[in-house]
mmCIF file of the N, C-alpha and C atoms, coordinates in Angstrom:
data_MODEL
# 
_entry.id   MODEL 
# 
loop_
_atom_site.group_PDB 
_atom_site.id 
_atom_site.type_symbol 
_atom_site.label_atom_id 
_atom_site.label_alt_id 
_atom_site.label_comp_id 
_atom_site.label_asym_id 
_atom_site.label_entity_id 
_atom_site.label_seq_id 
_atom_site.pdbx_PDB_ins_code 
_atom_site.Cartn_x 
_atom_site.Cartn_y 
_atom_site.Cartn_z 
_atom_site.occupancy 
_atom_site.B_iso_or_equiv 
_atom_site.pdbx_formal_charge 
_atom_site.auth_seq_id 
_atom_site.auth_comp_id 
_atom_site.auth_asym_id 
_atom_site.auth_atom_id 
_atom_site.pdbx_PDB_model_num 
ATOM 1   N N  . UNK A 1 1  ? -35.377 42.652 39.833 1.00 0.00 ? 1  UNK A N  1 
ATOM 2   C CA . UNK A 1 1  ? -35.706 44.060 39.694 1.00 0.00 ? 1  UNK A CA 1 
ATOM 3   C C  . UNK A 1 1  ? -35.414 44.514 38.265 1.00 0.00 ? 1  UNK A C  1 
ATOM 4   N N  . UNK A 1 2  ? -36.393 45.026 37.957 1.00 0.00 ? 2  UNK A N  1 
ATOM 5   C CA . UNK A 1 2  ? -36.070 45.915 36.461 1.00 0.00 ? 2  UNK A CA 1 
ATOM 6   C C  . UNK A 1 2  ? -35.280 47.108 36.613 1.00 0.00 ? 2  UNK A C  1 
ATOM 7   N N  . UNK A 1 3  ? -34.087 47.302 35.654 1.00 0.00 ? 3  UNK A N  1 
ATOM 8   C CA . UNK A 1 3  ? -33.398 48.357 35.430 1.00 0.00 ? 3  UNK A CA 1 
ATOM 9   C C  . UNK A 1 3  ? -33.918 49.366 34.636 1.00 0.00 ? 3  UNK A C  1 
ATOM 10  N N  . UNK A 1 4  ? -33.770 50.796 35.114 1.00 0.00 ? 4  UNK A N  1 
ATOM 11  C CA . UNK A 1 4  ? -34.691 51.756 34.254 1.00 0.00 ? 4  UNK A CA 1 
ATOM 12  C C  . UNK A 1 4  ? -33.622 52.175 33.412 1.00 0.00 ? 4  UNK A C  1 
ATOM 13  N N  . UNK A 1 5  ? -33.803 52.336 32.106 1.00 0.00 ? 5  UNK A N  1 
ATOM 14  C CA . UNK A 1 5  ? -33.246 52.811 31.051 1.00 0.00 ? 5  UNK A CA 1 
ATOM 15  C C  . UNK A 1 5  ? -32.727 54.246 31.098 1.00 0.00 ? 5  UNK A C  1 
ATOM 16  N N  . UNK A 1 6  ? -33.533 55.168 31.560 1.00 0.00 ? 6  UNK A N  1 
ATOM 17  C CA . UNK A 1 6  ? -32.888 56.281 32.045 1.00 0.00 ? 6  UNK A CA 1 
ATOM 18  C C  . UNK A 1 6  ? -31.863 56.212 32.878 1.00 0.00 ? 6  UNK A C  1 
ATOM 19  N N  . UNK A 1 7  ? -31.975 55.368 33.937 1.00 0.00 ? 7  UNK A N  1 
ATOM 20  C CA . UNK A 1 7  ? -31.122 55.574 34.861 1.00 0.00 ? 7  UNK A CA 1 
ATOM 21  C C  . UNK A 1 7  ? -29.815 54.750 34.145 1.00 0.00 ? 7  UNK A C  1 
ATOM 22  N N  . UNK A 1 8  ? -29.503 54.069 33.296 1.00 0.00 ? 8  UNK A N  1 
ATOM 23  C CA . UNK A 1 8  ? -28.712 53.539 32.768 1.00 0.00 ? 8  UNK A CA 1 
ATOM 24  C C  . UNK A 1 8  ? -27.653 54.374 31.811 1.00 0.00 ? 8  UNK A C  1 
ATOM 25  N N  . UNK A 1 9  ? -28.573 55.040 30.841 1.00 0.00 ? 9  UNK A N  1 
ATOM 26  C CA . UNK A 1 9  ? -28.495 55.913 29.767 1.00 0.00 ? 9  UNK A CA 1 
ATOM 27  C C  . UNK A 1 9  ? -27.791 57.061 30.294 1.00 0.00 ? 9  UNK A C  1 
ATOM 28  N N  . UNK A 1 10 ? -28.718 57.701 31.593 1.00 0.00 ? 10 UNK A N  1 
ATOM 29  C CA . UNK A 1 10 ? -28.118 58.442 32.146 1.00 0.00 ? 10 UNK A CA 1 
ATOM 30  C C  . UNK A 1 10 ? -26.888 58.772 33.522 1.00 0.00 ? 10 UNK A C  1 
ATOM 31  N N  . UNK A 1 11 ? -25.671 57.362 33.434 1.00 0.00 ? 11 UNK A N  1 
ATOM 32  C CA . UNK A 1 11 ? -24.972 57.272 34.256 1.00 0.00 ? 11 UNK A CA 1 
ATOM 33  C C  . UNK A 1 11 ? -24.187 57.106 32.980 1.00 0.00 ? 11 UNK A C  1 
ATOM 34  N N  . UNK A 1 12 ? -24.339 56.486 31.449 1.00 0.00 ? 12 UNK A N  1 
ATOM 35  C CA . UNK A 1 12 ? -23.675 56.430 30.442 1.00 0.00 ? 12 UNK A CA 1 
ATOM 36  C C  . UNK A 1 12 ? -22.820 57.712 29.977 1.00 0.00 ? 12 UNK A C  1 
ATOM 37  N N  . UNK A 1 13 ? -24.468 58.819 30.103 1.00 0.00 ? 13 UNK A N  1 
ATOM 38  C CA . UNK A 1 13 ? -24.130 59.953 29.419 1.00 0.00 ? 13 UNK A CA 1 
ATOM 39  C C  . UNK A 1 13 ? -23.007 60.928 30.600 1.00 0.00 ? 13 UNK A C  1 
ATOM 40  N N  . UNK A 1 14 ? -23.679 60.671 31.986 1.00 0.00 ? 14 UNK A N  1 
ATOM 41  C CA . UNK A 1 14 ? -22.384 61.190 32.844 1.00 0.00 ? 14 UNK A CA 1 
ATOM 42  C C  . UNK A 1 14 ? -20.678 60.591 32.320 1.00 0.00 ? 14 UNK A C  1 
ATOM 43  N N  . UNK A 1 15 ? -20.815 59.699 32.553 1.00 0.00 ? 15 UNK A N  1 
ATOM 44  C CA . UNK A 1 15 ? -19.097 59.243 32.643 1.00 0.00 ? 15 UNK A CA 1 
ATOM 45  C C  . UNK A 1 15 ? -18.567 59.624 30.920 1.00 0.00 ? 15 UNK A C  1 
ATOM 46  N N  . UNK A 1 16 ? -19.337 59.783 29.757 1.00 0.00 ? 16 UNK A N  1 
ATOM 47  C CA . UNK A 1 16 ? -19.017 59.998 28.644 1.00 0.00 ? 16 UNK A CA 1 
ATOM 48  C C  . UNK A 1 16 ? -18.648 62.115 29.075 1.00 0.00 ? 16 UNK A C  1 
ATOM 49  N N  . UNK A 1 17 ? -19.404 62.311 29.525 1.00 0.00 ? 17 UNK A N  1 
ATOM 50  C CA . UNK A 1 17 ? -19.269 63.988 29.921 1.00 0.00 ? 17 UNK A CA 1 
ATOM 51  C C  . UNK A 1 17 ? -17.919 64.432 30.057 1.00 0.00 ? 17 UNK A C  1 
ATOM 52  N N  . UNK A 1 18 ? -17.674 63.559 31.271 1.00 0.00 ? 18 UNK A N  1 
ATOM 53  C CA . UNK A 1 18 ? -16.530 63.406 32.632 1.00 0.00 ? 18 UNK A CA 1 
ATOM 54  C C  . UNK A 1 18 ? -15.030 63.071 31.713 1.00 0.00 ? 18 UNK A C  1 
ATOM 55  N N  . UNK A 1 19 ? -15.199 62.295 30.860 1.00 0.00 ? 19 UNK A N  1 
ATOM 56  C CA . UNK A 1 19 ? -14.265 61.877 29.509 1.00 0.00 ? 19 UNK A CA 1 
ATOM 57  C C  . UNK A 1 19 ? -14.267 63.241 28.727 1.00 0.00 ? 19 UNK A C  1 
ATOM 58  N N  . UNK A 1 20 ? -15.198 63.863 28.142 1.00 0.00 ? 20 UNK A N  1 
ATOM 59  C CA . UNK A 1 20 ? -15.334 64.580 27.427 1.00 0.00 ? 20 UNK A CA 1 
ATOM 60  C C  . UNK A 1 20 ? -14.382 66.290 27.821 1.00 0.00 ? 20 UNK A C  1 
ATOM 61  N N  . UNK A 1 21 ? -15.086 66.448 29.006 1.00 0.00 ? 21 UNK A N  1 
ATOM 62  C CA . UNK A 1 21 ? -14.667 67.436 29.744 1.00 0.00 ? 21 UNK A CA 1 
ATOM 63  C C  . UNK A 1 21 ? -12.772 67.255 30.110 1.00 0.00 ? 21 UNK A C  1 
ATOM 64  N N  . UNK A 1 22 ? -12.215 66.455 30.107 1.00 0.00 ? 22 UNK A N  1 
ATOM 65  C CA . UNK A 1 22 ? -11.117 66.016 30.717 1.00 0.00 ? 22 UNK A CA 1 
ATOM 66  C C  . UNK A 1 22 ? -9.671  66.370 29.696 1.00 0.00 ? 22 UNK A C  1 
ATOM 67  N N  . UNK A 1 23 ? -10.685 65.265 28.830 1.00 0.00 ? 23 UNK A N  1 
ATOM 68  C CA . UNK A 1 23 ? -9.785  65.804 27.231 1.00 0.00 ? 23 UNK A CA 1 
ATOM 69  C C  . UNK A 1 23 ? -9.825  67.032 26.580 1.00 0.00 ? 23 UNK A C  1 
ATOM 70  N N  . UNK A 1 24 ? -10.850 67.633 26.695 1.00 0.00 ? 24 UNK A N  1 
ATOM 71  C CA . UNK A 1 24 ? -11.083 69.348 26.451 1.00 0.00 ? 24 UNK A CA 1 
ATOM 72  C C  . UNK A 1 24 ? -9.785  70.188 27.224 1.00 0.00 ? 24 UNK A C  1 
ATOM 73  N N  . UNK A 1 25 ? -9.805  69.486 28.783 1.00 0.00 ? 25 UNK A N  1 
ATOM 74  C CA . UNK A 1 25 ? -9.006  70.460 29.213 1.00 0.00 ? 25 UNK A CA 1 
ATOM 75  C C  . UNK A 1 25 ? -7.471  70.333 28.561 1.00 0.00 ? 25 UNK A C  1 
ATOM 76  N N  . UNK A 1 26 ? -7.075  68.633 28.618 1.00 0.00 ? 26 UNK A N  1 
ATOM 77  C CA . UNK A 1 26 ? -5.943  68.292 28.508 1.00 0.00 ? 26 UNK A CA 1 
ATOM 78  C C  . UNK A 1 26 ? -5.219  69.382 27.325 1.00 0.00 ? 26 UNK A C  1 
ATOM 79  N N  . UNK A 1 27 ? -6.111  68.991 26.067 1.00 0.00 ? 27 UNK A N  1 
ATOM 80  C CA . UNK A 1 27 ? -5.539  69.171 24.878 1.00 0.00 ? 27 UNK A CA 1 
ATOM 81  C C  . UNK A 1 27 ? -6.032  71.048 24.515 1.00 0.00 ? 27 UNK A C  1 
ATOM 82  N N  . UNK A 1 28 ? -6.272  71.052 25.955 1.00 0.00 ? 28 UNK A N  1 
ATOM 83  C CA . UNK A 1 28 ? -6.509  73.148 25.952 1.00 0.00 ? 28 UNK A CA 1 
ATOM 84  C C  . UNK A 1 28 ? -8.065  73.548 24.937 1.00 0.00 ? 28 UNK A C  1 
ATOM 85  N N  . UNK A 1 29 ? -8.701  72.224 24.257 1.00 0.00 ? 29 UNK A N  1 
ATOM 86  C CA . UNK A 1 29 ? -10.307 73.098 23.756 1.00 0.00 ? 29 UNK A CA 1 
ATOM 87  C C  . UNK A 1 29 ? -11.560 73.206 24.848 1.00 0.00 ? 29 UNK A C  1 
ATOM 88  N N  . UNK A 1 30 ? -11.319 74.458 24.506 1.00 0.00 ? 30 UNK A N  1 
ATOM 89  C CA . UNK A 1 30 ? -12.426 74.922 25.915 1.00 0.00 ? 30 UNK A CA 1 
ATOM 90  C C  . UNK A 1 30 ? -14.337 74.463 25.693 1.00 0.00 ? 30 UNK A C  1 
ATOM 91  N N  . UNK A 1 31 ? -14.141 74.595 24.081 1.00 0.00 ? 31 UNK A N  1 
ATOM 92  C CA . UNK A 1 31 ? -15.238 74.101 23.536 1.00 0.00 ? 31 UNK A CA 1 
ATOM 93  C C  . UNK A 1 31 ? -15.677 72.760 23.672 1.00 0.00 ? 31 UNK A C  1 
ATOM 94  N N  . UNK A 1 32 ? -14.902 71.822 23.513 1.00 0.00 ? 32 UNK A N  1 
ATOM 95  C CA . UNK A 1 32 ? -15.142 70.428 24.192 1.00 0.00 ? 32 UNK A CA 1 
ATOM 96  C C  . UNK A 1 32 ? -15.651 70.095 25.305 1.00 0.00 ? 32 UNK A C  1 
ATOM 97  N N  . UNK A 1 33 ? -13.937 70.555 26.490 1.00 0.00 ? 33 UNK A N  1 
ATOM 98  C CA . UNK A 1 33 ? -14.675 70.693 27.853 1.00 0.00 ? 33 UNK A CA 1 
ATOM 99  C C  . UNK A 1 33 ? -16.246 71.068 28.173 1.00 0.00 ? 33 UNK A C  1 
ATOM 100 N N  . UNK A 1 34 ? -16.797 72.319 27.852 1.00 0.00 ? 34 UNK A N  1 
ATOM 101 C CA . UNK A 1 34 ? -18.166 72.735 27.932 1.00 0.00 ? 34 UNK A CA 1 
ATOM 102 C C  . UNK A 1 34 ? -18.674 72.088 27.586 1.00 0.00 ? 34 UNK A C  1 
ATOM 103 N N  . UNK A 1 35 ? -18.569 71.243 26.829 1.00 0.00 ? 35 UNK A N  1 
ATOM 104 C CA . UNK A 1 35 ? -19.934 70.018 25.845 1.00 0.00 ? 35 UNK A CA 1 
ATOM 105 C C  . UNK A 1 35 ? -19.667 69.122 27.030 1.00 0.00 ? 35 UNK A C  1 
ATOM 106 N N  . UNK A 1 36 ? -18.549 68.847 26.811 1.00 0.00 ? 36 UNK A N  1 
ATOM 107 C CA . UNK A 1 36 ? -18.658 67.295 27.955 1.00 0.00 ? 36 UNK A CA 1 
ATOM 108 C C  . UNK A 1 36 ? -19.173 68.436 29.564 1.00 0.00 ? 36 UNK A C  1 
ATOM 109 N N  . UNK A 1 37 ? -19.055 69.198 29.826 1.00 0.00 ? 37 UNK A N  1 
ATOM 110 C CA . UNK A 1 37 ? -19.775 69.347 31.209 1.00 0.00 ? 37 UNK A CA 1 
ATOM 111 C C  . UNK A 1 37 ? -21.355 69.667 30.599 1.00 0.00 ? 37 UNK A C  1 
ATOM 112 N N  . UNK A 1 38 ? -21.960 69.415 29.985 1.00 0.00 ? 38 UNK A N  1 
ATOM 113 C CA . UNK A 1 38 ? -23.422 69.912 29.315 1.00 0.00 ? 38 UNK A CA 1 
ATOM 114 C C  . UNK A 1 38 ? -23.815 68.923 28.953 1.00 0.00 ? 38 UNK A C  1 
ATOM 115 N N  . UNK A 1 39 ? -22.791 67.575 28.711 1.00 0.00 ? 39 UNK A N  1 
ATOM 116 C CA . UNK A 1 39 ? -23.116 66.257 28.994 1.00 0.00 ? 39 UNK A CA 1 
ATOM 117 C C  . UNK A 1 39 ? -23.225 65.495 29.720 1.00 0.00 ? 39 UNK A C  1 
ATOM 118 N N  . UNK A 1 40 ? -22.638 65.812 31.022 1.00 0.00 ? 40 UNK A N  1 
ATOM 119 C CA . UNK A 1 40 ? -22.403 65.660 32.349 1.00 0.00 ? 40 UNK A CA 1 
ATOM 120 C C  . UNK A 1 40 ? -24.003 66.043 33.116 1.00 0.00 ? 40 UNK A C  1 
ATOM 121 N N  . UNK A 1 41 ? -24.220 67.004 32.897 1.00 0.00 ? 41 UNK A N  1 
ATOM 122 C CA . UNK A 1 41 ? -25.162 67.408 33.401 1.00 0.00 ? 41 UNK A CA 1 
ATOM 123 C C  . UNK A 1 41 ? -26.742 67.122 33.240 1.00 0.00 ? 41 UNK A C  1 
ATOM 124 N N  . UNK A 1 42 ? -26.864 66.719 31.753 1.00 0.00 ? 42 UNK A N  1 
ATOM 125 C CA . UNK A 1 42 ? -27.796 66.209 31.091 1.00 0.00 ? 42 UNK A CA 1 
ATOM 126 C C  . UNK A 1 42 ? -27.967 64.577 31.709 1.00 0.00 ? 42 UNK A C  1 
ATOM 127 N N  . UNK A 1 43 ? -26.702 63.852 31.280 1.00 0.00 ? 43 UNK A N  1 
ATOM 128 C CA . UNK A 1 43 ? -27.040 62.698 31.718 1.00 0.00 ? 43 UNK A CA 1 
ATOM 129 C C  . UNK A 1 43 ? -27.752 62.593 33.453 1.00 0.00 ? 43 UNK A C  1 
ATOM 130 N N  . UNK A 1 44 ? -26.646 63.286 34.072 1.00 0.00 ? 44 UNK A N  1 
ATOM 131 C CA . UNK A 1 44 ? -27.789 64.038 35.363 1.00 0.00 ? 44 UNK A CA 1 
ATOM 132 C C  . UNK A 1 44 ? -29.020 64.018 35.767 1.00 0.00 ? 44 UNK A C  1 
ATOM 133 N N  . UNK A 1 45 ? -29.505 64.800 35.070 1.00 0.00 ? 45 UNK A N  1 
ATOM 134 C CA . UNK A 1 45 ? -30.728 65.129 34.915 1.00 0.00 ? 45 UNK A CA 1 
ATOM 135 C C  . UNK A 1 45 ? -31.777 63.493 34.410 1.00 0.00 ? 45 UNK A C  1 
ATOM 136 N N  . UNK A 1 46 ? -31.289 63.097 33.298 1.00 0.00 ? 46 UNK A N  1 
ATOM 137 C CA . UNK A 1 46 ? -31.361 62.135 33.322 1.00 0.00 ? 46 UNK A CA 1 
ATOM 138 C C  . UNK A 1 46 ? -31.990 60.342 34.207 1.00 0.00 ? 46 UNK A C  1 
ATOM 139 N N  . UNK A 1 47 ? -30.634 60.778 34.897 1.00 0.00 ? 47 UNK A N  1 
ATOM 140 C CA . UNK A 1 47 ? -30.363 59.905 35.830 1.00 0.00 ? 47 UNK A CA 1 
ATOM 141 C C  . UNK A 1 47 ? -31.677 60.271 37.053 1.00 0.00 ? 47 UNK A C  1 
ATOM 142 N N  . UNK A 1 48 ? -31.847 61.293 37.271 1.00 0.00 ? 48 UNK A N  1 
ATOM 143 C CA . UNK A 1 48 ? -32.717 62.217 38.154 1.00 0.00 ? 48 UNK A CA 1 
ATOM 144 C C  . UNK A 1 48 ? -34.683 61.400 38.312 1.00 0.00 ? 48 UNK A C  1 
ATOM 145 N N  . UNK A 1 49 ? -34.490 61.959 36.487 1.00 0.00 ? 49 UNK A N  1 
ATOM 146 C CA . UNK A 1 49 ? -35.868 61.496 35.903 1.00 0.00 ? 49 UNK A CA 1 
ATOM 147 C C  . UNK A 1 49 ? -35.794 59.621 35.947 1.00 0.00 ? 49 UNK A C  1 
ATOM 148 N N  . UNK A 1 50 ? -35.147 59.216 35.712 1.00 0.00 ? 50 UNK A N  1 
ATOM 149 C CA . UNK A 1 50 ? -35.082 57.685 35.968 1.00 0.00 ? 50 UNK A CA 1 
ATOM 150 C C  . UNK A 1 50 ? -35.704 57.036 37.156 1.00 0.00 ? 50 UNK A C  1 
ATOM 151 N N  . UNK A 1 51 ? -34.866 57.865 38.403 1.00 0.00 ? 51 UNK A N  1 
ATOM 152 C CA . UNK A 1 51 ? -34.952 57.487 39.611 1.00 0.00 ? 51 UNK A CA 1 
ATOM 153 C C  . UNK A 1 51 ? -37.027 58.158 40.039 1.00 0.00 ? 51 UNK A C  1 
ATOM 154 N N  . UNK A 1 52 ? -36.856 59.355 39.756 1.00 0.00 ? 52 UNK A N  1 
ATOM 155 C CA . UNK A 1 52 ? -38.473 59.584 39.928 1.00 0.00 ? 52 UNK A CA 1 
ATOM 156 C C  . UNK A 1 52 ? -39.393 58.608 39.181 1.00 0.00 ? 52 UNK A C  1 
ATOM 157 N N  . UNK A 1 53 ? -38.874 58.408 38.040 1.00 0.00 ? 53 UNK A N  1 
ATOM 158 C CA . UNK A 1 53 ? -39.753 57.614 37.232 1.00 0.00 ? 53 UNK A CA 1 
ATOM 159 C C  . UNK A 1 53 ? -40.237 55.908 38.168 1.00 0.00 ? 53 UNK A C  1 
ATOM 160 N N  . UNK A 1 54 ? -38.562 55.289 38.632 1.00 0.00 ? 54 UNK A N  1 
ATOM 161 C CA . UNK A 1 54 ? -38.803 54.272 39.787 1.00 0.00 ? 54 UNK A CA 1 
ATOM 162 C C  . UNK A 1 54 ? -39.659 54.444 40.646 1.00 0.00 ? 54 UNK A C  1 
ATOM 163 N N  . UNK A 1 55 ? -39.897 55.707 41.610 1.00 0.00 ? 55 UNK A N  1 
ATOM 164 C CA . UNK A 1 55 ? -40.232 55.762 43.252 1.00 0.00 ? 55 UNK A CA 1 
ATOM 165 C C  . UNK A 1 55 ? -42.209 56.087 42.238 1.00 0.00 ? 55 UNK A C  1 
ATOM 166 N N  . UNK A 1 56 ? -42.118 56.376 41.628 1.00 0.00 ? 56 UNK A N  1 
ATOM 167 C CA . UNK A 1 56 ? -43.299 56.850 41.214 1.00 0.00 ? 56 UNK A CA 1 
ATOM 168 C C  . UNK A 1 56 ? -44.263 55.117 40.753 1.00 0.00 ? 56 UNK A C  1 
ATOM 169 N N  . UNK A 1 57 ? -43.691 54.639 40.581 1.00 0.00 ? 57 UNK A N  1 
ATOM 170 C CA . UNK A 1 57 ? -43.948 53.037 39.745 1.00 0.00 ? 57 UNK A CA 1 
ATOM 171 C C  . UNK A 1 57 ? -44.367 52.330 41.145 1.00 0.00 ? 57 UNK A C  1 
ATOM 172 N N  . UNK A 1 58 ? -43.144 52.716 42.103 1.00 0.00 ? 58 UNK A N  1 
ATOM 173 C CA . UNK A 1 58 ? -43.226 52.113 43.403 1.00 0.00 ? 58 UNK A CA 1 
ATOM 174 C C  . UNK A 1 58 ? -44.425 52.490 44.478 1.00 0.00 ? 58 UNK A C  1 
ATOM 175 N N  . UNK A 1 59 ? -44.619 53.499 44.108 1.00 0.00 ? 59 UNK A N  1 
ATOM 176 C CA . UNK A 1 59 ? -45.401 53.730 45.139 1.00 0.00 ? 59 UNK A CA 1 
ATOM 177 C C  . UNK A 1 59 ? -47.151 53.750 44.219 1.00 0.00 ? 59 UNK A C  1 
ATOM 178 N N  . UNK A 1 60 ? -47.306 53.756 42.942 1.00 0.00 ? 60 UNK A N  1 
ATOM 179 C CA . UNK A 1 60 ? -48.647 53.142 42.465 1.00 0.00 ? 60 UNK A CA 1 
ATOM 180 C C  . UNK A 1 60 ? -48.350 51.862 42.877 1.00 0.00 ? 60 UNK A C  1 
ATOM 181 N N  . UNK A 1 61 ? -47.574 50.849 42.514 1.00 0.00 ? 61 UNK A N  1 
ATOM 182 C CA . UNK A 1 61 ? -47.657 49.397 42.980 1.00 0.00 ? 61 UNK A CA 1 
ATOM 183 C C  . UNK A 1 61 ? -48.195 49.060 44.401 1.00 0.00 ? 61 UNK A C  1 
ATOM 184 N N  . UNK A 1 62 ? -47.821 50.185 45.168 1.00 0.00 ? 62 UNK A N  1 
ATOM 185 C CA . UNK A 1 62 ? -48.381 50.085 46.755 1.00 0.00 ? 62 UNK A CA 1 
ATOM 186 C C  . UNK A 1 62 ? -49.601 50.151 47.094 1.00 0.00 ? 62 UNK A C  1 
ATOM 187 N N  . UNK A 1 63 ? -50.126 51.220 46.474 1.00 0.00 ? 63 UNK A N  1 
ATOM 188 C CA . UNK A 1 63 ? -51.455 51.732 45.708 1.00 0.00 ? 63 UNK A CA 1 
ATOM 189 C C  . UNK A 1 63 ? -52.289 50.520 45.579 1.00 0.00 ? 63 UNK A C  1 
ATOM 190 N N  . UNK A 1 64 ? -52.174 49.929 44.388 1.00 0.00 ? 64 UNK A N  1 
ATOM 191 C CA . UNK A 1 64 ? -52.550 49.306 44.071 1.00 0.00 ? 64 UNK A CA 1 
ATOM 192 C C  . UNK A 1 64 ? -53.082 47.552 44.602 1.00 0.00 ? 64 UNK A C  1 
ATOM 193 N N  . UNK A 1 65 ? -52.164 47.814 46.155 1.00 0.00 ? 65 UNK A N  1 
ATOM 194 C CA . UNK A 1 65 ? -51.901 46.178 46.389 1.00 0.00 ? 65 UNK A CA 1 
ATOM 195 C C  . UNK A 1 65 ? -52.817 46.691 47.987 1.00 0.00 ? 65 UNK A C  1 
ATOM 196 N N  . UNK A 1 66 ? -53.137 47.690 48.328 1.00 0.00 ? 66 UNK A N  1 
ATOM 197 C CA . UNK A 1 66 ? -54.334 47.676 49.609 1.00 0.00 ? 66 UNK A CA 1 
ATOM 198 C C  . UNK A 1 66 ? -55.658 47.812 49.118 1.00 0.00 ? 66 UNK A C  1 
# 
């Protein structure tokens, strides 16, 4: 099976968020935190478009094979 790059990229950009957001709080910058949850969310989204991008591939291939 091929791995989709989005969906890769975008499980990257989550857990970098999740880091991001964590240390924001620790060290009290609120400005950080917000980036890393806006990174969190993006990679998300991301991850989202990856997976449509799969079922969409999958189901022309189906298409294609009757």
């Amino acid at each position: 099976m091929n791995m989709n790059m989005n969906i890769v990229l975008g499980h990257a950009k989550m857990m970098l968020g999740i880091c991001q957001q964590k240390i924001g709080r620790i060290i009290g910058n609120l400005t950080l935190a917000n980036a890393g949850k806006q990174r969190y969310f993006t990679g998300k989204a991301q991850v989202a478009i990856g997976e449509a991008q799969d079922i969409i591939k999958e189901c022309l291939s189906r298409l294609q094979t009757r």
